[in-house]
N, C-alpha and C positions, 0 to 999 in steps of 0.2 A: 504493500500500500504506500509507502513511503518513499520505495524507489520508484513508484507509478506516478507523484504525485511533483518528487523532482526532475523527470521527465516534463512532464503535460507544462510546468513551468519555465524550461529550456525551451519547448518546444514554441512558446507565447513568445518567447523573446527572440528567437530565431525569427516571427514572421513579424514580429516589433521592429526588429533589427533590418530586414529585408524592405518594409515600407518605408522605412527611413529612408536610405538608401536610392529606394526607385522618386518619393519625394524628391530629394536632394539634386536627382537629376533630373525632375521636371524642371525645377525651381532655374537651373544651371541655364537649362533651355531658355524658359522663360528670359529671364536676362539677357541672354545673346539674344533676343530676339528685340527688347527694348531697346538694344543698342544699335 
């Protein structure tokens, strides 16, 4: 239960980590784009 649970926890943060990410390189776009 406890290994299932620091799982499911890594696993929130991997696709936390991953939209950051794909954010970051909208945001990047965006920019080049204003200039």
């Amino acid at each position: 239960m406890k290994s299932n649970k620091s799982a499911e926890a890594h696993e929130s943060l991997l696709q936390l980590s991953f939209t950051a990410s794909k954010f970051d390189r909208f945001r990047a776009q965006a920019q080049a784009v204003k200039e």
